[in-house]
N, C-alpha and C positions, 0 to 999 in steps of 0.2 A: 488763756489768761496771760497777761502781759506783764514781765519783770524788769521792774525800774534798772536804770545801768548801775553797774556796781563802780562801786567810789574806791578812792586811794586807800583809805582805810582800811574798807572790805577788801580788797584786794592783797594789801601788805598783811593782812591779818592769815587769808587763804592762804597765800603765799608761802606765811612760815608755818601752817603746818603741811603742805605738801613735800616741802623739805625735809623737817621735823620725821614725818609718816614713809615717806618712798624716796628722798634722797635727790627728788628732782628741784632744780633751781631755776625758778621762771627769771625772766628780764624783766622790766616793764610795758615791754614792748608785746608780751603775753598775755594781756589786761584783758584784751576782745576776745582770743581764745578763750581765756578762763570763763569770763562773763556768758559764751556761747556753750560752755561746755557746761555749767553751771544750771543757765537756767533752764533746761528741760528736766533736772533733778528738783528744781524748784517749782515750776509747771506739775511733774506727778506728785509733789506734793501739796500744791495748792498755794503755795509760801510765795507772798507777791514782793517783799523786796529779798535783796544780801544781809540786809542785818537780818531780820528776822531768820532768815536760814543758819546764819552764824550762831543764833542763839540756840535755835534748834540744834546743831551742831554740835553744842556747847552741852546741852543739856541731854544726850543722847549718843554721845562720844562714841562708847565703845561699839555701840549696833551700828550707827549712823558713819563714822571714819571710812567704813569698807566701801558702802556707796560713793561716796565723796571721793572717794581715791577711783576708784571704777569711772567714775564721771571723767574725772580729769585724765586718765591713762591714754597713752598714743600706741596703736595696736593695728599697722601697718605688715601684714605678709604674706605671703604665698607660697606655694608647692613648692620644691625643690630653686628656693630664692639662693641667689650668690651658688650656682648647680657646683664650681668648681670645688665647695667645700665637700659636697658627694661626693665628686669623681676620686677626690684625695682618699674619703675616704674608703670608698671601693677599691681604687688602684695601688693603693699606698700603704696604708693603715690598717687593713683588714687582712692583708697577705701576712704583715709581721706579725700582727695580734695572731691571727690562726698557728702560724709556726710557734706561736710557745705553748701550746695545748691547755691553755688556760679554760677552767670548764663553762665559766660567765664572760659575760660580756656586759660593763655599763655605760650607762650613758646621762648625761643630764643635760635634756634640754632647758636652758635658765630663761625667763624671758617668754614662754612659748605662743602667747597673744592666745588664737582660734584653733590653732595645733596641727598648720600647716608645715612647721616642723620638724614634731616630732614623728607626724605619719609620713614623713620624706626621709626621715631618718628609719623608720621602721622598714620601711618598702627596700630601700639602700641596704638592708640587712636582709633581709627575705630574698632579694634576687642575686647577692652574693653567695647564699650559703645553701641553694635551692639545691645543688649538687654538691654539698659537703658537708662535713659533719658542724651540725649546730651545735654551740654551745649555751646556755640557758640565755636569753636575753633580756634585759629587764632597762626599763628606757621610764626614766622620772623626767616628768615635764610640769614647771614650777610656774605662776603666775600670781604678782599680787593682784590680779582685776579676776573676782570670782565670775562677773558675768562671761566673761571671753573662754574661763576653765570650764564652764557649762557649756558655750558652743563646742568645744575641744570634744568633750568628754561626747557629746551626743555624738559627732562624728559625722554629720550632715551639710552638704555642700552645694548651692548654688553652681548651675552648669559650666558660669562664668568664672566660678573662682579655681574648679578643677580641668579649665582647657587648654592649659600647657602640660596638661601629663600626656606623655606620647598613651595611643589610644591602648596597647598590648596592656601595657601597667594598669592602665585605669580600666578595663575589663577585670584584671585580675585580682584587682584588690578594693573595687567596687561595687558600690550593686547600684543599679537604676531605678528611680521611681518609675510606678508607673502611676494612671490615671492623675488622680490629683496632688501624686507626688510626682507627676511628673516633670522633667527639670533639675531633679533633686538625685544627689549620689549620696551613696553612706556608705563609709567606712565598713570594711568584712569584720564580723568578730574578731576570729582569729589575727589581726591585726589590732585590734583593741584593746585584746588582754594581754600584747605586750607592754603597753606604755602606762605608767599610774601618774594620774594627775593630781596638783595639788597644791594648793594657795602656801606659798610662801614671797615673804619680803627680806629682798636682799641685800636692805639695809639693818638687818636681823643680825646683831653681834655673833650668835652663835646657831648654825642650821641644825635639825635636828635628825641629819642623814648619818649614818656610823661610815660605812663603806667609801671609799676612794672611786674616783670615775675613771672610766679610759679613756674617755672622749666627755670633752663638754662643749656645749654649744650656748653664747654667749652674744647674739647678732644685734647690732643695731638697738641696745638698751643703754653701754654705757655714756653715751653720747648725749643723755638727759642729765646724768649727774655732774656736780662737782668736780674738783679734781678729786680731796678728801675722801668723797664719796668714793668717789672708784679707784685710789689705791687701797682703800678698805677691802674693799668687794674683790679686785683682783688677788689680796693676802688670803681670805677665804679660798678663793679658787684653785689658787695654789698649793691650800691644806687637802684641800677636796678632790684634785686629779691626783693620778698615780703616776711614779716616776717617769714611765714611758707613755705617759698619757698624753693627749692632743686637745689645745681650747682651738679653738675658731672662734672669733669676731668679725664685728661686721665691714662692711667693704670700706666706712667711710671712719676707721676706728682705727687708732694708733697706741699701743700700750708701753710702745717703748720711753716714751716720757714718763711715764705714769711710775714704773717698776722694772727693775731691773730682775726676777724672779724667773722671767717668762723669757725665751729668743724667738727671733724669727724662724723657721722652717720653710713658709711658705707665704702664698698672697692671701694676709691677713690668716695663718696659722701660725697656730707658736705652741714651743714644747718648755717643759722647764728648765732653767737655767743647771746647766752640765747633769744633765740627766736626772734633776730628783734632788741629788747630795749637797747640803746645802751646809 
């Protein structure tokens, strides 16, 4: 079935609730994205122009928005992407955490797409602590696109999407299809029931996490929003890590405009502004 182009209207109307809903700010120059990304949501439902979807929309808000937003989300990543954020925190991060005997360890991946990195973060922790004493781990991995929190969660991989893990690791924290799964790696349990997944949007006034993070992982998301938006989201973040906590962002992501809260550390890591004490 074939959908009419969407007009300035349908557009500026789309527009502001994707702002309005996820905090993202299209140009005009996003018009053909939108309209592409739009109409195969429109196709599975049959709905042959933009208005008529809008109205749908309209009339089906609360079920229908999560789609909508799932449609339009950009959900770009990989195994162990921007690796020097690992090595940081293997070589760096993990030696000092360890020295204060602290009995947990958290982490929040924000952002996490398919859940290539939370289980890069998971793995990053399994091969640092293979010979020392574990402390409880627990790794929350947030996304507003439910479709992408369901590839996560099932933990299943095209051959192509896991062949930059050196082959030791992906033996050991993989399994192989075989027959006519073959091609196909999935995720070890044991690697699965560390990490809880789970729809949230972080344009969400208030999260509904109690606990402070050590590490939060924050790549290549704020760079859709606003400024607004993302000093919003970064004053969150900085309620949410702990004083000696560590965010990472992504390689093409600068916050020091944004907030003075957060310092540099490292390439694209930042800790809180004089330790926490504010």
């Amino acid at each position: 079935m074939l959908v009419n182009d969407i007009g300035d209207n349908e557009f500026y109307l789309f527009r502001d609730i994707i702002y309005r809903e996820a905090g993202i700010k299209l140009s005009d120059l996003k018009k053909s994205l939108l309209q592409a990304r739009l109409s195969r949501r429109c196709r599975f439902l049959a709905i042959p122009t933009f208005n008529d979807y809008y109205n749908f929309l309209m009339e089906n808000y609360d079920e229908e928005k999560i789609h909508f937003i799932n449609a339009i989300t950009t959900n770009k990543t990989e195994f162990f992407r921007e690796n020097r954020h690992f090595e940081h925190m293997r070589d760096i991060f993990l030696p000092e955490f360890e020295s204060r005997n602290t009995r947990e360890i958290r982490i929040w991946s924000a952002g996490c797409s398919t859940g290539e990195e939370p289980y890069s973060v998971a793995i990053t922790l399994m091969e640092y602590y293979e010979n020392r004493k574990k402390p409880v781990i627990k790794i929350l991995a947030t996304d507003i696109d439910t479709n992408v929190l369901q590839t996560a969660a099932e933990g299943i991989y095209k051959k192509d999407v896991v062949e930059n893990i050196d082959m030791p690791v992906l033996k050991k924290y993989f399994l192989r299809g075989k027959g006519e799964n073959g091609g196909l790696f999935r995720v070890r349990d044991d690697l699965k029931k560390m990490i809880y997944f789970r729809r949230l949007n972080l344009m969400q006034e208030h999260y509904p996490m109690k606990d402070p993070f050590d590490i939060i992982f924050c790549r290549n998301v704020i760079i859709y929003f606003d400024k607004e938006t993302q000093v919003n989201v970064f004053k969150r973040f900085h309620r949410y890590l702990d004083d000696r906590g560590c965010l990472f962002i992504g390689h093409s992501e600068n916050i020091t405009t944004i907030t003075d809260d957060f310092v540099l550390t490292g390439n694209t890591i930042y800790a809180k502004a004089g330790g926490g004490k504010r």
